[in-house]
TORFITOR-958948 format. One line per field, with one value per residue (C-alpha): x, y, z; residue in one letter. Coordinates in Angstrom, 1 decimal. Layout:
<nodes>
X <- [X; ...]
Y <- [Y; ...]
Z <- [Z; ...]
res <- [A; ...]
</nodes>
This chain:
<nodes>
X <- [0.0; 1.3; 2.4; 2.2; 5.0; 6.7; 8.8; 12.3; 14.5; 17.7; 20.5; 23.6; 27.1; 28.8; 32.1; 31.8; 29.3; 28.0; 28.7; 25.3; 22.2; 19.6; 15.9; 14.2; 11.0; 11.5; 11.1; 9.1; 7.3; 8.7; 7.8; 6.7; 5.0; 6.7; 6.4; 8.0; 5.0; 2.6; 3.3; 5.2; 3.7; 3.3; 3.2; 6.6; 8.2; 8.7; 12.0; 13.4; 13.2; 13.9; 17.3; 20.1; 21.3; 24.6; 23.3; 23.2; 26.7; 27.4; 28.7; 30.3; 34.4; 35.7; 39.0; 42.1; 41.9; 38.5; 39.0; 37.7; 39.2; 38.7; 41.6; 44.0; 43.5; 42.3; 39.9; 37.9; 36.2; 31.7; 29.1; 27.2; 28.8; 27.4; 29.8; 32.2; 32.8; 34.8; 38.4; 41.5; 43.7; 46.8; 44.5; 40.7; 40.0; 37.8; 35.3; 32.5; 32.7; 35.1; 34.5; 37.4; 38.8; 42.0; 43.9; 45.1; 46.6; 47.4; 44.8; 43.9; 45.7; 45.5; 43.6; 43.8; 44.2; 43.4; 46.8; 48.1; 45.2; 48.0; 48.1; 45.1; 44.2; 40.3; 39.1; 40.1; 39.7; 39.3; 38.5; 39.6; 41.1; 39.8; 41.3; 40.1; 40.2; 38.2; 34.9; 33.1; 35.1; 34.5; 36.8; 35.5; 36.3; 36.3; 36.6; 38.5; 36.7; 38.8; 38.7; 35.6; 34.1; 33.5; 34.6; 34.5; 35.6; 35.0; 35.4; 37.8; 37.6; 39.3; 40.0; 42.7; 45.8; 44.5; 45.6; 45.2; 41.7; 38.8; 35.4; 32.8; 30.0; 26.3; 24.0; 24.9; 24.3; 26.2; 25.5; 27.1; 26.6; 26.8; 27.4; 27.6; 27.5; 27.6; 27.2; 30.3; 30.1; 27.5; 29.1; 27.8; 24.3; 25.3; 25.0; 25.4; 25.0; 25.7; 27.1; 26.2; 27.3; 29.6; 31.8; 33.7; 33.1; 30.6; 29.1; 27.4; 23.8; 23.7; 21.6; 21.3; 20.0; 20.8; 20.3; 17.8; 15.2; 15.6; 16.0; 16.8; 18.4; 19.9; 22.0; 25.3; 25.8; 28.3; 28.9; 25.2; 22.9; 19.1; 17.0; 15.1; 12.9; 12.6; 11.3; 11.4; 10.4; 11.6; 13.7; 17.3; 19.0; 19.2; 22.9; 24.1; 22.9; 23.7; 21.7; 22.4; 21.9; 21.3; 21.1; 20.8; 21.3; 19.6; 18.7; 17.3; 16.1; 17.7; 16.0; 16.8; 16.4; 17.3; 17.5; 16.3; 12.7; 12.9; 11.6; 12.5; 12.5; 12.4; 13.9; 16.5; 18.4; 21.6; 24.2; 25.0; 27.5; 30.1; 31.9; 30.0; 31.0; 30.2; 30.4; 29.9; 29.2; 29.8; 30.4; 34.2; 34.9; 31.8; 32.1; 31.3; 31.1; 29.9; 31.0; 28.8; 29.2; 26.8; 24.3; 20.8; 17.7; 15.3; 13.1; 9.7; 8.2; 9.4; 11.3]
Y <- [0.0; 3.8; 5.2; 9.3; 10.7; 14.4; 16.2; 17.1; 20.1; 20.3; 19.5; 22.2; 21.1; 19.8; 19.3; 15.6; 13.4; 10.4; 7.3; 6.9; 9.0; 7.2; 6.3; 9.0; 9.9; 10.5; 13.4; 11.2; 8.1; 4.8; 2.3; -0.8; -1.9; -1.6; -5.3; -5.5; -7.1; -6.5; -4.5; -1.3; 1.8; 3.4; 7.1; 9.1; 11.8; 15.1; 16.9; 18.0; 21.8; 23.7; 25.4; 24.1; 20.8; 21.1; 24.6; 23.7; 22.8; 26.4; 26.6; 23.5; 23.3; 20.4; 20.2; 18.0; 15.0; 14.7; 11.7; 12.9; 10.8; 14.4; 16.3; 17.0; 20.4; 20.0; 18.7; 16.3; 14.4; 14.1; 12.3; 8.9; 5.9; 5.4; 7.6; 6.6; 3.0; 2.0; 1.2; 1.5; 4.5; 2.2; -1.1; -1.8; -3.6; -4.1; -3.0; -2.7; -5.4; -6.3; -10.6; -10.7; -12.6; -10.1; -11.5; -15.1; -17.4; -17.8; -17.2; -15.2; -12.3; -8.7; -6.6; -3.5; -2.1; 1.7; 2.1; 1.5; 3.1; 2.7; -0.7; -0.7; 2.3; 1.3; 1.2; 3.0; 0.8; 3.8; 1.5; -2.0; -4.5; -6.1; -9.8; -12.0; -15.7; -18.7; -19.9; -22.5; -23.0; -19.5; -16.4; -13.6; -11.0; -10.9; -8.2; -7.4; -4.7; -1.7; -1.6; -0.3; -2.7; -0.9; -1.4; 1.4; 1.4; 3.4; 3.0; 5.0; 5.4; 7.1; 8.5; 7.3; 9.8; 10.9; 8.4; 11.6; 12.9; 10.1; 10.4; 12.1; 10.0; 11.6; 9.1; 5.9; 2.3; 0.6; -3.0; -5.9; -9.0; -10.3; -13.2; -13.4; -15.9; -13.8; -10.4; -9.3; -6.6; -4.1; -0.4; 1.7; 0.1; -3.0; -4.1; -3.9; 0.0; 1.2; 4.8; 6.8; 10.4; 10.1; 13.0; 12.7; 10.8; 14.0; 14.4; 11.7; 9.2; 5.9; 3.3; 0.6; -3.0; -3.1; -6.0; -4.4; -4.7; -0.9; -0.6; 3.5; 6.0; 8.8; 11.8; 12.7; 16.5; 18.4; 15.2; 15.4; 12.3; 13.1; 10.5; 10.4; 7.5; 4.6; 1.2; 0.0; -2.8; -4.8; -7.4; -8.5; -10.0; -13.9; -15.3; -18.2; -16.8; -14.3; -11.5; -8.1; -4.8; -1.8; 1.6; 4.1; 7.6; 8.9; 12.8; 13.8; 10.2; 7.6; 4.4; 0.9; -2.4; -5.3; -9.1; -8.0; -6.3; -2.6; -1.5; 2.4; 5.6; 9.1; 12.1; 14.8; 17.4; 17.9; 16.0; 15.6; 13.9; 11.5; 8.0; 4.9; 2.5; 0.4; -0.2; -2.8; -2.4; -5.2; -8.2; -9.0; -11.7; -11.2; -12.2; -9.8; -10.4; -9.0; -5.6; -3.4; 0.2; 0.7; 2.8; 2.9; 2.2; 5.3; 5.8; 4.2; 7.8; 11.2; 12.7]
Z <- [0.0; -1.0; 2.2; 2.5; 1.8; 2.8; 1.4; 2.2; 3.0; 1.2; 3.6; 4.1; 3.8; 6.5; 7.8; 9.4; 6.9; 8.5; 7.1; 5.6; 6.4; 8.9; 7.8; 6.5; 5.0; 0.9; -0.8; -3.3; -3.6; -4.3; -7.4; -5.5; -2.4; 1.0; 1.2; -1.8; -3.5; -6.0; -9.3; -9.4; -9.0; -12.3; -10.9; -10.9; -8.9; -9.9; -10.3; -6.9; -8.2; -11.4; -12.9; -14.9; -13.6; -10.9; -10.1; -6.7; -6.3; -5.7; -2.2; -1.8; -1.1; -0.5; 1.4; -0.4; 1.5; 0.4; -3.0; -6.4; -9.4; -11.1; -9.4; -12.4; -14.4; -17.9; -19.9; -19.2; -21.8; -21.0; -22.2; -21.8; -21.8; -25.8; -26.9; -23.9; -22.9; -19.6; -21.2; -19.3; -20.2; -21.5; -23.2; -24.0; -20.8; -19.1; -22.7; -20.0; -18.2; -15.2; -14.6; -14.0; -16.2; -17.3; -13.5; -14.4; -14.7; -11.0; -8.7; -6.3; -7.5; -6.2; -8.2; -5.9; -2.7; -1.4; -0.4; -4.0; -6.2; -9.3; -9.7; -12.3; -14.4; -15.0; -11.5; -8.0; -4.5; -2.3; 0.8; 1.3; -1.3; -4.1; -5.3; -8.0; -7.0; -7.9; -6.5; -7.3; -10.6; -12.2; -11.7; -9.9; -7.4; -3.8; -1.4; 1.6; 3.8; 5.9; 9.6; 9.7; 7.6; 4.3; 0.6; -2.0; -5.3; -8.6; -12.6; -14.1; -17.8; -20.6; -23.7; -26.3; -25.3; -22.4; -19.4; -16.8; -17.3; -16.6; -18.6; -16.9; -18.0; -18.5; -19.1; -17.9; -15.3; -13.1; -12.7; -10.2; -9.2; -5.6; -3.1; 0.4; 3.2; 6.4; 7.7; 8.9; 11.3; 12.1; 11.1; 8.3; 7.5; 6.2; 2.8; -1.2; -2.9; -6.2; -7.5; -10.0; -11.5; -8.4; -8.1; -5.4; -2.0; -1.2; -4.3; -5.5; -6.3; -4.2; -4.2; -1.5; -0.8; 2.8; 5.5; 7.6; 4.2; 3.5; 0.2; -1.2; -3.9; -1.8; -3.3; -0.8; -1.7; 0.1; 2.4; 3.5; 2.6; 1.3; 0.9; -2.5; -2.4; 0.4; 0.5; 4.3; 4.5; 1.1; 2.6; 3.1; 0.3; 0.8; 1.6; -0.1; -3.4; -6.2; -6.6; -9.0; -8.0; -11.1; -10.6; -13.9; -14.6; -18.0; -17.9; -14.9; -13.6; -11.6; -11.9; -8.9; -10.2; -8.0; -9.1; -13.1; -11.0; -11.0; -7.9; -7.6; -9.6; -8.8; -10.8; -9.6; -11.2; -8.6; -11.0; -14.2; -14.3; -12.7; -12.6; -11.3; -8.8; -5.5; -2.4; 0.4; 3.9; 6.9; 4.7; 4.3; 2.0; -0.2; -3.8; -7.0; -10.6; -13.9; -12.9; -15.4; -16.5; -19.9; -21.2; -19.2; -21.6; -22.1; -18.9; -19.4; -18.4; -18.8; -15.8]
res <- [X; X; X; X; X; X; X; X; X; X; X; X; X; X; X; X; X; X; X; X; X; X; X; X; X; X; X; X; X; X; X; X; X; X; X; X; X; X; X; X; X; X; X; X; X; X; X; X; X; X; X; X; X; X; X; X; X; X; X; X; X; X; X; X; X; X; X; X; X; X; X; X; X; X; X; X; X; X; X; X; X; X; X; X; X; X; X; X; X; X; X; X; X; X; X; X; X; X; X; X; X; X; X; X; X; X; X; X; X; X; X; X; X; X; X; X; X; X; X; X; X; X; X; X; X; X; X; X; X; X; X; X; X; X; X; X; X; X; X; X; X; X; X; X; X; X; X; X; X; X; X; X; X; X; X; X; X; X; X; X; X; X; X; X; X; X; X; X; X; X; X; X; X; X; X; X; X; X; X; X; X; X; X; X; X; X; X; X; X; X; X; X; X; X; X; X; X; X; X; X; X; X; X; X; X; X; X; X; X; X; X; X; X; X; X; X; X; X; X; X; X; X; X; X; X; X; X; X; X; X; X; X; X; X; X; X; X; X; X; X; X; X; X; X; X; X; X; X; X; X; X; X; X; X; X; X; X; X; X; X; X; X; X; X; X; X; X; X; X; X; X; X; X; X; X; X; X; X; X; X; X; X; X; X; X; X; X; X; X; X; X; X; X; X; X; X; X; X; X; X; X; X; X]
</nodes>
């Protein structure tokens, strides 16, 4: 059943960003049931507000320590992924697609840690490791959390002759696959999210499938979390079992599909543009795969 919804305030900027915002009531209303039954809604939010899109970045600073794979002076090639793909800055790989199959032929091997962000030019660990190894006879990757539990990385792609200024992708959808078989932990609202038109570790659209059932798109601006649409109550994803997470950005709307079912949409204007990435929360030694970054279909309805 549609709950009733209230809007939001826009949050300020803020010095010391929680980890992830608490519950929240949405600006908008969500796709699907609470329950995460029944048919998807076929309403759609509105647009947070009018004005030219990244208008309301004016204001933010961000100091240096603050990560942004968009530090370097210069030109920055934009657009969607269409006229983009995810390709290293020195060979082709991963063509958009990380399954990692590009690490063997001895396994595991390091892919990357965030204490040596060099070692691959197509992707940036910014929290933990990342190692592909071998489960159950297919290559994949598994992740090593940080202290506190979390793992963050994002796609770097780039232009031919240009290995120091990644793409600044428009349109575009980041897609993963994922395997757990315990929580891990309890820090940071445990659980698998997805990037999009991220910025920096402030600016950015996330989308989570966490272990409590919540199930949201958020937008982090100025290190402050707003909610944009909520399901509480969807459910946990199973363990023992792979699931996919998908969250697109095409215009103005960000769309949440979860195991092939899109169950959230909502539309909002604050970015642009950005990379696209993930991160996991409270479950060290979870497996990924099929490591997505492509070009979102066309929104079934107009933003």
């Amino acid at each position: 059943m549609r709950r009733s919804l209230l809007p939001l305030a826009l949050a300020g900027c803020l010095s010391e960003p929680p980890p992830e915002a608490d519950d929240v009531v949405p600006e908008v209303a969500p796709l699907a049931h609470p329950e995460g039954t029944g048919s998807p809604d076929s309403s759609l939010a509105h647009p947070e507000g009018t004005g030219s899109p990244d208008s309301s970045l004016a204001g933010c600073s961000e100091a240096a320590s603050v990560y942004s794979p968009f530090r370097a002076v210069g030109h920055y090639p934009t657009g969607s992924v269409a006229a983009f793909p995810w390709i290293g800055a020195t060979a082709s790989y991963p063509d958009g697609l990380e399954d990692f199959r590009g690490y063997g032929p001895t396994l595991p091997a390091r892919v990357e840690c965030s204490d040596d962000k060099g070692a691959r030019d197509h992707l940036d660990v910014t929290d933990g490791c990342l190692t592909a190894a071998t489960e159950q006879g297919a290559t994949v990757g598994k992740i090593g959390a940080a202290a506190d539990g979390a793992f963050r990385m994002v796609a770097l792609g780039y232009v031919a002759g240009d290995a120091v200024h990644p793409i600044k992708w428009t349109d575009q959808a980041v897609e993963y696959r994922f395997r757990y078989h315990q929580q891990v932990g309890a820090l940071n609202n445990p659980g698998f999210k997805a990037f999009v038109r991220y910025r920096s570790e402030d600016d950015l659209y996330v989308a989570s499938w966490r272990m409590d059932g919540v199930v949201q798109i958020q937008k982090k601006q100025c290190g402050v979390y707003t909610a944009l649409a909520v399901l509480p109550a969807f459910g946990a994803p199973t363990p023992n079992a792979w699931h996919t997470i998908k969250l697109s950005a095409i215009g103005t709307q960000l769309e949440l599909a979860l195991d092939g079912q899109q169950v959230l949409a909502v539309a909002n204007a604050a970015f642009s543009w950005g990379t696209s990435g993930i991160r996991i929360d409270a479950m060290n030694g979870a497996w990924i795969d099929d490591w997505r970054v492509s070009l979102p279909t066309s929104p079934a309805r107009a933003p």
